[in-house]
C-alpha positions, 0 to 999 in steps of 0.5 A: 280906163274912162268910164265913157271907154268902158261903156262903149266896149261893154256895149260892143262885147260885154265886159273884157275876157279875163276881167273877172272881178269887177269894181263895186261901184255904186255904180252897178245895179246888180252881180251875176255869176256866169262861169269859167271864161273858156263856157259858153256862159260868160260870153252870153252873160257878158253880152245880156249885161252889154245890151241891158247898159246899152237899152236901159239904165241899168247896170250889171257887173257880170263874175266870171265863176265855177258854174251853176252851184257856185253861183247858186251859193254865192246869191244864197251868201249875198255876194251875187244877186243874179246867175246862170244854172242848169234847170236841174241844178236849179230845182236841185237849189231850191228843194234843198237836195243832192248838193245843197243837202236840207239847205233848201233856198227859197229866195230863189226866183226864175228870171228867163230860160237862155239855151240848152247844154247838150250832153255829149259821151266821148270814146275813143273809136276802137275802144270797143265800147259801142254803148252806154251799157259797155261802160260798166266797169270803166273809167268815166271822167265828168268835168270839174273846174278848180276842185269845185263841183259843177253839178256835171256828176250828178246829171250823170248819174242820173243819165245812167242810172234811170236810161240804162239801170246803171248805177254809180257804184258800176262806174269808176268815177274820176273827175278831172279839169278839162285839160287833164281829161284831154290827157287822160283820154288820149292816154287811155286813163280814162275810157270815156269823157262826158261833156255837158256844154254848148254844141257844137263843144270846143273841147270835143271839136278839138278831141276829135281833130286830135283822135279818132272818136265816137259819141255814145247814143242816149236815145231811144226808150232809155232816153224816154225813161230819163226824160219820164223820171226827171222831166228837166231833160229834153231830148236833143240830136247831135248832127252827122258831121257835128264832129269829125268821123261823126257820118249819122246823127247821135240821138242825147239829151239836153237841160236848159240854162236858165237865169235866176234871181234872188228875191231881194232884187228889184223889180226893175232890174229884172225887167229891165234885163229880160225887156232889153235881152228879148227886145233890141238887144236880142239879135247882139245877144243871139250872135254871141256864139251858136248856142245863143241863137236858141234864145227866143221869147217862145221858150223863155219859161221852159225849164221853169219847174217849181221855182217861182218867177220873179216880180220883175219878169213876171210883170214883163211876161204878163204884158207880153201874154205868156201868163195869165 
């Protein structure tokens, strides 16, 4: 295809669906991982990569890949600069813990928040299990995509054990692609399905055509207690008629997704993503998918914690007067 070509499409649309090894050309700027194409994070990555060629002069090669801890190896390992993570699975990074056990990345650096993934717990209606508490005992399935880890587990586990004092040996784990899961479920294999994704998700949309469902409640004063122990959740409500049978709203919980950065990325890079993405490219980039219209400057540091901005953004947030 004509570089010109290539240009004009990715201005348009981001990088084609299903090209997810780019060429190396000297002609890229920087790598950033997103996820598997059937997420909500390539398509966002794609387009921020779009608008930041189209705005600026710099170019940005967007991966498609298992999600945040994959991405978060591969810039440790030099083969991305730049991705997407859930802010816990960031600080979980950067402190060297749960997955990345006394391996600690420093280099890290916070780039911009994007949007919420909302969690969402799957049953099937006349299950009889009306309550998180009711699934001691059962059969939970998190996602996993190719056998990888995606960080969706352990989020989990925290959600049960520090909003409903249920630990993981109460549980029967079993981690299973999307697809097997839609099958399992509808088998009754498994007694519930936990999603952590845009809302509303493609994949709960489809369950909920297919069989009758309900979405377990994580509200009240076992949300307060998670969100008390682990500050990177914030509370979310899922709305009456979100999915079909769904007749009130559904009280959870969400995390932000968040772009990071490694340290050895320029300074221009990063500013030149964040001043295109919260500038003339905001309204191509909030149009992406509902999620997206979540993207505003307003709440661009949220889900920050401990890791440090990079030079990049923090020069463009200091002209914009969000930090001192």
């Amino acid at each position: 295809m004509p570089a010109v070509c290539l240009f004009l499409l990715i201005i348009q649309y981001g990088l084609p669906e299903g090209q997810n090894e780019v060429s190396m050309s000297s002609g890229y700027d920087a790598v950033m991982g997103s996820s598997g194409f059937e997420s909500s994070w390539y398509p966002t990555a794609s387009r921020i990569s779009g608008v930041c060629m189209k705005y600026s002069d710099t170019i940005i090669a967007v991966q498609s890949s298992g999600g945040g801890i994959e991405n978060i190896n591969l810039m440790r390992n030099g083969k991305y600069d730049l991705g997407i993570t859930e802010a816990n699975v960031m600080v979980y990074g950067y402190k060297g813990i749960k997955y990345f056990e006394g391996k600690p990345y420093r280099r890290m650096k916070f780039v911009t928040n994007l949007y919420p993934v909302v969690f969402q717990m799957v049953v099937q209606k006349n299950s009889g299990i009306n309550s998180v508490y009711d699934l001691k005992g059962k059969t939970f399935s998190p996602v996993k995509i190719d056998n990888t880890d995606i960080g969706e587990e352990s989020a989990w586990q925290e959600i049960f054990d520090a909003a409903f004092n249920i630990s993981e040996k109460e549980i029967i784990w079993h981690s299973l692609s999307d697809e097997e899961r839609g099958m399992a479920f509808k088998a009754l294999i498994v007694d519930a399905v936990g999603f952590e994704t845009s809302c509303p998700s493609g994949s709960v949309l489809e369950t909920s055509a297919r069989m009758p469902v309900k979405i377990l409640s994580v509200g009240g004063m076992e949300r307060k207690d998670l969100i008390n122990k682990y500050g990177w959740y914030k509370p979310w409500t899922i709305p009456a008629g979100t999915y079909a049978g769904q007749k009130t709203d559904v009280e959870t919980v969400a995390v932000d997704g968040v772009i990071i950065a490694d340290e050895r990325v320029s300074e221009r890079v990063v500013y030149d993503l964040i001043s295109t993405l919260y500038g003339e490219g905001l309204d191509l980039i909030r149009s992406v998918h509902e999620m997206s219209s979540y993207i505003n400057l307003d709440n661009a540091l949220s889900g920050k914690g401990p890791v440090p901005l990079h030079p990049g953004a923090e020069k463009f947030y200091r002209e914009k007067g969000l930090i001192k």
